[in-house]
N, C-alpha and C positions, 0 to 999 in steps of 0.2 A: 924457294924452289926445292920441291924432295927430289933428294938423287936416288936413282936408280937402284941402289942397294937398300936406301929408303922405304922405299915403294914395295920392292921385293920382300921387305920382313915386316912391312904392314898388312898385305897380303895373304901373307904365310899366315902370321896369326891370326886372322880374320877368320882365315879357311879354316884353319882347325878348332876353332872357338865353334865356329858352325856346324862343322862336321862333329863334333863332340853333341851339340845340340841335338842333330837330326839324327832320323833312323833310315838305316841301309834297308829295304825290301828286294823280294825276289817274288816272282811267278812260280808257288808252291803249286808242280803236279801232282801233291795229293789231293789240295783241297778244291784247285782251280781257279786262285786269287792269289791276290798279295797279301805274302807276310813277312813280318819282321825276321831279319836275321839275326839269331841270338842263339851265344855260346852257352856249352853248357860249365864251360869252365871260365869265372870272369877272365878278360884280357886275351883267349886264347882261342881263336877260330879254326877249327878242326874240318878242312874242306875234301873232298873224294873225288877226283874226277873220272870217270866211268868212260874209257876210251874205245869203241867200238873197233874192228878191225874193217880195214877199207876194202870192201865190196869190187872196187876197180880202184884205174888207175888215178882217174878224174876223181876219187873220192878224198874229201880231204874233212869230210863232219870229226873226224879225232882232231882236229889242230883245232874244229871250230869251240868242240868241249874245252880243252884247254884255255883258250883264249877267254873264254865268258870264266872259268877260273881265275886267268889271270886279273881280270878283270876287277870280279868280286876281295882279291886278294890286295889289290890297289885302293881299292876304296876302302877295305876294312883297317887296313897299314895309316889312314890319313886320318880314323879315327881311332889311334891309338891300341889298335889291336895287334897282337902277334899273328900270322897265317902260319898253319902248319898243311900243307897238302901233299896226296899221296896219288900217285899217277895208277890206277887198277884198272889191267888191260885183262880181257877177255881170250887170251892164249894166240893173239898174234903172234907169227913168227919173229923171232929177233932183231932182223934185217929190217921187218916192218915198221917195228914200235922202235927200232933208232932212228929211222927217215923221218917218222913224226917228231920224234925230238930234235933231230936238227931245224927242222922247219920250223918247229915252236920258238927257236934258240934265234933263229933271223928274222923271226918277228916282234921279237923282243919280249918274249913270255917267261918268266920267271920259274926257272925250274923244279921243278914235285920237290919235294923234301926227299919222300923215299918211294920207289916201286914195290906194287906185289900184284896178288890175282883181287877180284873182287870181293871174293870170302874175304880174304885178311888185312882189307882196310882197317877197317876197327882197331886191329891191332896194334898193326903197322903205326897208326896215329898215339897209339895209348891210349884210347879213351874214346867215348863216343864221338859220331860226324856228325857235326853243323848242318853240314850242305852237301851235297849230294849234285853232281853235275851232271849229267847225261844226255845220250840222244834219246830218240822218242821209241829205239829198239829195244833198249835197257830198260831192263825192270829193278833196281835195287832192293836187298833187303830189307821190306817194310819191318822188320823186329828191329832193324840199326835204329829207326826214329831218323830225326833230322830233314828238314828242310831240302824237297826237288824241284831242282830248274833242270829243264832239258833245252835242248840244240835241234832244230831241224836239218837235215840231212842237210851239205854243203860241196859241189863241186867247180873242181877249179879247169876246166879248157885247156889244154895246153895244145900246142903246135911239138912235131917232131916226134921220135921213139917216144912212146910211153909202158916200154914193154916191163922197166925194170922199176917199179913205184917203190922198192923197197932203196933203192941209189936214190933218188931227191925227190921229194912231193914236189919243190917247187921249178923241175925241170924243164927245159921251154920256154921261159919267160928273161925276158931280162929287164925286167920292173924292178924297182925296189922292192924288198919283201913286205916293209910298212906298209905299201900300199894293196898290197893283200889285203893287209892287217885293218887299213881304212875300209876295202870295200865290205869284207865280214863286216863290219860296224857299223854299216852305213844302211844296214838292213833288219830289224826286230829277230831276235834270234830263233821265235818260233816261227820263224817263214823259211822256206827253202832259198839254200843262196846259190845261186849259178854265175861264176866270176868268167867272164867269156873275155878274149884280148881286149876288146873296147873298154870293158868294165874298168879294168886294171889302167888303161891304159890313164883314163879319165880321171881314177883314185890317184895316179901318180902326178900327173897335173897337179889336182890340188894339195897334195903332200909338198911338192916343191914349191910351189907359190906362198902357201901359207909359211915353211922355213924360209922366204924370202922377207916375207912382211914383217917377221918376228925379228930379223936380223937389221930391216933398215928401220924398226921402231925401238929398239934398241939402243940407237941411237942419240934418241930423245928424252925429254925427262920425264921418271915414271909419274903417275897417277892413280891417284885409289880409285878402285873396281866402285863405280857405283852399287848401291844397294842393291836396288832390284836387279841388276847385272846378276849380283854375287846370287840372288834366291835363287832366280831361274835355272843358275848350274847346279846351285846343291839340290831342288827337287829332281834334275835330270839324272843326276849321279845317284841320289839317294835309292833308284830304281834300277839303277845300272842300262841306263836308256841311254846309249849311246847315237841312238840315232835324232834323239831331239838335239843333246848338247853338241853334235855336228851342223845342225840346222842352225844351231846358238849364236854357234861359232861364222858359219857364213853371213848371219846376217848383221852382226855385231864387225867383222869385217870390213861393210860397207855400210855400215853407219856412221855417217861423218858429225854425227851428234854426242861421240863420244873420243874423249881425247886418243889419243895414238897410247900414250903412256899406259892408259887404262887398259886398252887394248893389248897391249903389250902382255903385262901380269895376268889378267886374265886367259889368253893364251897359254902363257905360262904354266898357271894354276889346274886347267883345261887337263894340259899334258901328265901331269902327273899321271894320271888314270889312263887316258886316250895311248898316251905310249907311244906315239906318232915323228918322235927327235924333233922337233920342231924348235928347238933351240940348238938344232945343230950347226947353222949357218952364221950363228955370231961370232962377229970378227974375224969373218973369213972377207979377201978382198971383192969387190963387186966385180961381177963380169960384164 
C-alpha cells in the first residue's frame, strides 16, 4: 500500500519532470496567437504587470492583471524558473494602488518584487521583460520587446457604501476572497468578468466543498495520478487555461473510475497554481 507521503513525492516529481518537459504559452497581443514563454536571461522570468487605475468603484480589472501574473508566476516557479515582477501603475493615487494590493494579498497573489511608473519597469527589473500583463487600455512599450497577455475589463457588484474604493475593493461581500479568486478563473481572461452576489456566492460553494473532499480523501491511501489524468492538467496549465483545469477538476471529482487517493494528489497538484487553499481543511475535525 503507498502512504500518503508516498504518493505525495511521487506526484511532485512526476509534475516536475513534465512541467520541465512542456512549454508554458500565453495569448501574445502583438501577434494574435500563442507563444512560448521565454526568458531572456536562462532561469530568470522578468514579468511587468501594467495596472490600470479603477475607473469606478465596481472596478477591479487591476487585481484581474495581477492575478493572471500571479498565475504565470506559479507555473513558471514549478518549472524551475526564478519570477522577478514589477507592479507599474499608471499614476493612481496612493490610497488606490494600496486597496489593490491588499486585495491581491487576500486572494493569495504573490507580491510584485518592486513598484514603479510604466517607463521604469525595464529598470526597476534589471534587464529586459519577458511578459508584459495588461488590460486591453494599455499600450506597452513596443521597444521593451517581450511577450503581451492582456485582461478584459473585470467588475466586481458589491452591496452597501462603495463611495471610498480606495478603503477595500473587496468591501460588501463577506465571501471568501478565494472565491473571488475562483470566479476571475472560472472565465477566459479575454472576456469581460462581472462577479454579481450569486456569482460569488456559487464560487464559494465550490471552494468549500472541494476543501472538504480534499480533507476527507486525505484520509485514505494516496494513488498515483493516472497518466492521461497528469496530460490533460499539464496542457491546461501549459496555457494558463484556468478555466479547462477547473472543468478538470469537477469532472474528475465525480468520477468514480478514479481512485479517491488519485484524486486526492491531483487536487493537490491542481492547487499549486489555482491558489484556491484547498488543502486547508486537513485535519481539521468534521462538522
Amino acid at each position: 500500500m503507498m502512504t500518503g507521503y508516498q504518493g505525495r513525492r511521487q506526484i511532485q516529481k512526476a509534475a516536475s519532470a513534465a512541467s520541465l518537459e512542456s512549454v508554458l504559452r500565453l495569448l501574445d497581443a502583438r501577434t494574435g496567437s500563442y507563444a512560448e514563454v521565454r526568458s531572456a536571461r536562462p532561469g530568470l522570468l522578468r514579468v511587468c504587470a501594467h495596472v490600470p487605475g479603477a475607473a469606478e468603484a465596481s472596478d477591479i480589472t487591476g487585481l484581474r492583471v495581477l492575478l493572471l501574473a500571479d498565475l504565470l508566476a506559479r507555473a513558471a516557479e514549478l518549472r524551475n524558473l526564478q519570477v522577478l515582477t514589477v507592479l507599474a501603475s499608471n499614476g493612481q493615487p496612493a490610497g488606490q494602488q494600496a486597496a489593490l494590493e491588499r486585495a491581491a494579498d487576500a486572494l493569495g497573489i504573490h507580491p510584485a518584487a518592486t513598484r514603479t511608473s510604466s517607463g521604469g519597469a525595464q529598470a526597476s527589473l534589471g534587464g529586459p521583460i519577458d511578459v508584459h500583463v495588461a488590460d486591453y487600455g494599455d499600450r506597452p512599450d513596443d521597444s521593451e520587446g517581450g511577450l503581451v497577455a492582456r485582461v478584459s475589463a473585470a467588475h466586481l457588484h458589491r452591496v452597501g457604501d462603495q463611495s471610498d474604493g480606495a478603503r477595500d475593493l473587496l468591501a460588501g461581500h463577506e465571501h471568501d476572497p478565494l472565491a473571488v479568486r475562483l470566479a476571475l478563473m472560472s472565465l477566459p481572461s479575454h472576456e469581460p468578468a462581472d462577479l454579481t452576489d450569486s456569482v460569488l456566492a456559487n464560487a464559494q460553494e465550490r471552494v468549500g466543498l472541494w476543501r472538504r473532499r480534499v480533507a476527507e480523501w486525505a484520509e485514505l491511501p494516496s494513488r498515483p495520478v493516472p497518466t492521461h489524468t497528469a496530460e490533460t492538467f499539464r496542457a491546461a496549465f501549459d496555457d494558463l487555461d484556468t478555466v479547462s483545469a477547473l472543468a478538470l477538476l469537477r469532472r474528475l471529482e465525480l468520477d468514480d473510475g478514479v481512485p479517491t487517493g488519485a484524486k486526492f494528489e491531483t487536487f493537490l497538484y491542481a492547487d499549486r497554481i489555482l491558489g484556491l487553499g484547498l488543502p486547508s481543511e486537513i485535519g481539521r475535525p468534521h462538522g
